[in-house]
C-alpha angles and dihedrals in degrees: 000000000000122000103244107254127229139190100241133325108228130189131179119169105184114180124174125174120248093227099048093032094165093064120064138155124224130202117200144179141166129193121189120183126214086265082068095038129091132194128004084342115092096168140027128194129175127167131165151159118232126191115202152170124213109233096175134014098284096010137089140159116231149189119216158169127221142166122208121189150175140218105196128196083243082074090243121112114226120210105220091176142003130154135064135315150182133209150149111250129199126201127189 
């Protein structure tokens, strides 16, 4: 029996408080199997928590953790990034 295969498996949770509306916290992964890898990589994974304020209408700056890693065909994970980031995001 083979474990059905998908394309990639993505979850965002996003919650902000209606009294303090500009700051919100977002929580984030990805999975993508081998059937959406190419190369040595049979496997991706990212997740990752983000804290942000809202400075205009669809866009924020934010401070964040995340974790990006690889499952290559060797058998060995590789651990492309892991620590902590900032950044300005822009939704629309």
């Amino acid at each position: 029996v083979h474990a059905p295969r998908i394309a990639e498996a993505p979850l965002q949770l996003e919650a902000r408080l209606p009294e303090f509306n500009r700051f919100g916290a977002t929580f984030y992964g990805y999975y993508g199997p081998s059937a959406t890898s190419f190369g040595e990589v049979r496997k991706y994974q990212e997740y990752g928590l983000d804290l942000d304020y809202a400075v205009i209408k669809g866009g924020s700056v934010y401070v964040g953790w995340r974790s990006i890693k690889e499952g290559l065909a060797s058998g060995n994970d590789l651990d492309v990034d892991q620590g902590a980031h900032i950044g300005f995001r822009l939704k629309f």
